[in-house]
N, C-alpha and C positions, 0 to 999 in steps of 0.2 A: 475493142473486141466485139464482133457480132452476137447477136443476138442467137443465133441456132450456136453458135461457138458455146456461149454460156448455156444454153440448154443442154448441149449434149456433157457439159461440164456437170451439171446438176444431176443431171441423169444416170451418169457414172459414179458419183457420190453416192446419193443415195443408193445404188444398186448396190454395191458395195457394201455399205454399213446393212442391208438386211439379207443381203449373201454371207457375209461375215455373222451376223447372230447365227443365222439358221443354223453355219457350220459349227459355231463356236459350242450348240446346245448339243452337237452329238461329239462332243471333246470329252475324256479322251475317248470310248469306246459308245458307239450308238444306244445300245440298249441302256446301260449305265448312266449317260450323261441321260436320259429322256425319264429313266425312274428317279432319277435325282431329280429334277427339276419336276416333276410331281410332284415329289413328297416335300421336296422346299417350298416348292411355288404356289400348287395348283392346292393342295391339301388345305393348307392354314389360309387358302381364299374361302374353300367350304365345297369342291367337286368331291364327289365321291370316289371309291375307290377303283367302281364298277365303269365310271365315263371318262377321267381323268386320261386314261393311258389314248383313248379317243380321241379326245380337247390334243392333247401337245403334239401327237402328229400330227395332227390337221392343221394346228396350228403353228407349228415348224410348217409345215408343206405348203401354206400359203406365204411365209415368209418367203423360201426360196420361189415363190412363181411368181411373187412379186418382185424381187430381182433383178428376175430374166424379164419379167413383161417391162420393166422399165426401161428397158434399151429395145424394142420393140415399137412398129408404128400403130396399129390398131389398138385401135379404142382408147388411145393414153390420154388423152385430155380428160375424154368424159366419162371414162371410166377409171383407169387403171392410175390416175395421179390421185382423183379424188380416194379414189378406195385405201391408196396408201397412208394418205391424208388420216382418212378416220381411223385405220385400225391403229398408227403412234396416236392419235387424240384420244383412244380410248384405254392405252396402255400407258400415255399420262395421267390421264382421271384416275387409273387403278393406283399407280404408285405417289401422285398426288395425297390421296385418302391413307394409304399407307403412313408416308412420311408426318400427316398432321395426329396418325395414331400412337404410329411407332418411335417416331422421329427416324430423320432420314440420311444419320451421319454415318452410321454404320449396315454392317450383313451386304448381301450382294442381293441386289434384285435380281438375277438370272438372266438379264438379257441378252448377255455374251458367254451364258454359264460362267461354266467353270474358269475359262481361258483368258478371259477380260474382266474379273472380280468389277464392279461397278456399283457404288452406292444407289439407294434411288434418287436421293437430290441431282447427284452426275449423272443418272438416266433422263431426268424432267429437263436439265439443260439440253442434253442431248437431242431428247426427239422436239422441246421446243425449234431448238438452227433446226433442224431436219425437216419440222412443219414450215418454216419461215421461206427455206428453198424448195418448197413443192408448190407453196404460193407463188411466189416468183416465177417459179418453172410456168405453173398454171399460164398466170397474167403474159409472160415475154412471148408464149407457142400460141400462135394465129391457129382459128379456128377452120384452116384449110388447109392445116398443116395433115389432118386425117385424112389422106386422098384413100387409104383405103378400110371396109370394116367387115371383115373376118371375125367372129364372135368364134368361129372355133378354134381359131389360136388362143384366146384369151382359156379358152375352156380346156383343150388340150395340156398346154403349159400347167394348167393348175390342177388337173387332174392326176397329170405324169408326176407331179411333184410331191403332191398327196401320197399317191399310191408305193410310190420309191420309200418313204419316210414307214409305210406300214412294210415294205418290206427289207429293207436296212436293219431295224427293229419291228421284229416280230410282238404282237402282244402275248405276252407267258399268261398261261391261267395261272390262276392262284393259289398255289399248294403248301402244303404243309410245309416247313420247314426241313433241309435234308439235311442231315448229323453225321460226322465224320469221326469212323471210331479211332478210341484215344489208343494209340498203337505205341504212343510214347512210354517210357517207365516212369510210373509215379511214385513218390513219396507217399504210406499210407498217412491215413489224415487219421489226429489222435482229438474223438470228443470230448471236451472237455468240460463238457454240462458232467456235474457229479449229480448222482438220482437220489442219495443218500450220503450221507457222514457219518462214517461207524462210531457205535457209541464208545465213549474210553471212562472208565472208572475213575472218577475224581480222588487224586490222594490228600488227605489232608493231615498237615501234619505243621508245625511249629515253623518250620522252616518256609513252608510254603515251594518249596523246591515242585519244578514243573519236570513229569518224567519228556525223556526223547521221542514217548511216544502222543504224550500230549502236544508238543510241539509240534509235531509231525503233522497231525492234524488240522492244527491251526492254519498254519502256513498253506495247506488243501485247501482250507475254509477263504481264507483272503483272495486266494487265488480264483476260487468259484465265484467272488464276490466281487472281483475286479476283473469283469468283463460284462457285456451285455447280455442281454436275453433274447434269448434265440426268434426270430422272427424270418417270415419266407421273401427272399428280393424278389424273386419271380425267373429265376436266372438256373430254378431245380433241374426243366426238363431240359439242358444242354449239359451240366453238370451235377451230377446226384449227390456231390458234397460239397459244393459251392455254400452253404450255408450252417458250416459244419468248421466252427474256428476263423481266423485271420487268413484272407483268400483277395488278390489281386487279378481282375478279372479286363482284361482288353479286348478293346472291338477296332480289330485293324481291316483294315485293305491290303490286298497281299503285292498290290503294286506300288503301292505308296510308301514315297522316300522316307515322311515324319511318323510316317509307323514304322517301320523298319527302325530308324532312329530313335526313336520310344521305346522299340523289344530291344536294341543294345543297350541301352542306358537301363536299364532294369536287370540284364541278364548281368553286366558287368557291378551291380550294386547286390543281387542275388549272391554272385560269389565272392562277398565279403563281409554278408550281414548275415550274422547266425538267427535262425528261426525265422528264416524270411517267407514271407505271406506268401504258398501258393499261387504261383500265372498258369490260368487258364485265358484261353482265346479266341472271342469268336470271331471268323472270317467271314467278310461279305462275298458271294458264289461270283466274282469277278477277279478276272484273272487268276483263278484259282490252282491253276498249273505250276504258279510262282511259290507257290507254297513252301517247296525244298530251297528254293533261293529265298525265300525270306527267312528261313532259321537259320541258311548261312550266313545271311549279314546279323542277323542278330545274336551270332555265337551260339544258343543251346536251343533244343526241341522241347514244346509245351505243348499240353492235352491242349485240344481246339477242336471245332466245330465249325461248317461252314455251313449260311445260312442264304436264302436269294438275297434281290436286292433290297426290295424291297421291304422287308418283312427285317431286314440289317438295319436302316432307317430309323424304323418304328424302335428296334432295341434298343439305339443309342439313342432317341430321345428330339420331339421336335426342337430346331434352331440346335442342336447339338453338331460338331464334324467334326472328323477323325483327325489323329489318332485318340480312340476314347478310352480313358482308364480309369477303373474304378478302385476303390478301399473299402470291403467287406469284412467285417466280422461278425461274426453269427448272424449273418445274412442282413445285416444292418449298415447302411453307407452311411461313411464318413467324408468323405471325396469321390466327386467326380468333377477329370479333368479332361477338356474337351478342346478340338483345334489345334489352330494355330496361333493364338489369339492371345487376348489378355487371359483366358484359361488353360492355356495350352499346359501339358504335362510337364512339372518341374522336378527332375531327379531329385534335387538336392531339399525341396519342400517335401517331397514323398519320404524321405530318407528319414525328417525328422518326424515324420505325420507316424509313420511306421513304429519306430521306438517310443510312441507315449504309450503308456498305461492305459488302460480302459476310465481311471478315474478324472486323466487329462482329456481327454475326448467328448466325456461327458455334458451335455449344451445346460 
């Protein structure tokens, strides 16, 4: 095999694997996949909130122009191999540092997002062969191979690529969260903080005999006493009794299959377990149109709120992903289950989490 044969072998490869990221990071939906990999990626490296959404399309937008500049004849050697060169040697050293922090067996480093889950150990092999054939490429391409240098291809291409990635995904300002009223019929919620214990006349007599209304009492009194104390989750301003009793609170996506699968497995354990914990639900403002098809598959309609992307994120919790469910009672978690993962939501753990007593819960 010749020598340009193997280059243009290389050349195609690698274009490939960083046409494939670029696309994999706007999977399923552009603005979606690019605040996710924000708030997974770029956040817990330490960008702010304010430059981040900046950082990833620029930095998607050079992935894809490095791509296309790779099957391109200007400036590739001395520019446009090296350049590709540095930006995996420096997306090594990042996930390098990672994996000796974090360890590197598990989570996804993002660099095929969502569509190609990828450890960072399986990333650091990767763009190692990746760096190894762009040496190679380098060394086999004679340095007369650039008959021509057009600086404005190189500049055009990356400019166009940029500017496509700000307009695919637009940058949202950052507002307040939008709330979606509960149209659904709810169960009223019964507080069961008692403020007082009416006093009851002590009878005393030989017998010792307790009247039914002493009893009565009592039974109120264990009951107040076997549960927690009321405390705020921080979950008030989407639901104003979320902290008010035994409350089951989810943070789906209205597109996603293991949320959809999570509200059936809930709604069909709801209609068989008496005094079952109020589901409310917050929605990430993605694909939020699916809304009516997501209570279709999940059999029944719950009070919900839809919130943007990002700010959805932040509520479920860093290293946290959907479907997210929690166990409140009097604003106090017991469970949270997250993923798809070794935490991933278990009917049948929930089932039993649900019927202890406040005294079994107790840590």
């Amino acid at each position: 095999m010749s020598k340009n044969n193997i280059a243009w072998g290389i050349r195609i490869v690698i274009s490939f694997l960083f046409l494939l990221s670029a696309v994999a990071k706007l999977y399923p939906s552009p603005y979606f996949a690019i605040s996710t990999f924000e708030v997974k990626q770029l956040y817990p490296m330490g960008f702010s909130e304010g430059f981040a959404p900046y950082f990833s399309r620029i930095l998607i937008g050079i992935e894809f122009a490095l791509g296309f500049l790779l099957l391109q004849k200007n400036f590739l050697r001395t520019v446009v191999i090296p350049a590709t060169i540095l930006l995996l040697a420096v997306f090594t050293m990042h996930l390098t540092i990672e994996t000796f922090m974090n360890g590197g067996n598990s989570g996804n480093c993002g660099c095929f997002g969502s569509l190609l889950p990828m450890t960072p150990i399986e990333a650091i092999i990767k763009n190692v062969l990746a760096m190894a054939l762009l040496v190679w490429l380098f060394i086999i391409m004679p340095k007369s191979s650039e008959k021509t240098h057009n600086f404005w291809v190189l500049a055009t291409v990356t400019l166009a690529s940029i500017l496509a990635l700000f307009m695919v995904a637009p940058i949202q300002p950052i507002v307040a969260e939008t709330f979606e009223p509960e149209t659904n019929s709810v169960l009223p919620v019964i507080d069961t903080t008692m403020t007082s214990v009416p006093a009851v006349e002590t009878i005393k007599d030989t017998t010792s005999i307790k009247t039914e209304a002493t009893k009565k009492v009592e039974k109120e009194v264990e009951k107040v006493i076997d549960e927690p104390a009321k405390k705020k989750s921080g979950f008030a301003q989407y639901f104003s009794t979320i902290d008010n009793g035994r409350k089951t609170l989810a943070l789906f996506v209205p597109g996603c299959d293991h949320c959809r699968d999570a509200a059936k497995e809930l709604t069909e354990l709801r209609k068989k377990t008496k005094n079952f914990p109020e589901i409310s639900i917050i929605f990430m403002n993605e694909e939020a149109d699916l809304i009516p098809d997501f209570f279709k598959a999940a059999g029944a309609e719950y009070p919900y709120k839809i919130i943007e992307v990002i700010p959805f994120w932040k509520v479920l919790g860093s290293g946290r992903y959907t479907p997210g469910i929690k166990y409140l009672w009097n604003g106090n978690e017991y469970k949270y289950y997250d993923g798809i993962n070794a935490n991933k939501f278990d009917i049948h753990d929930f089932e039993k989490l649900i019927a202890k007593p406040y005294s079994e819960l107790k840590k």
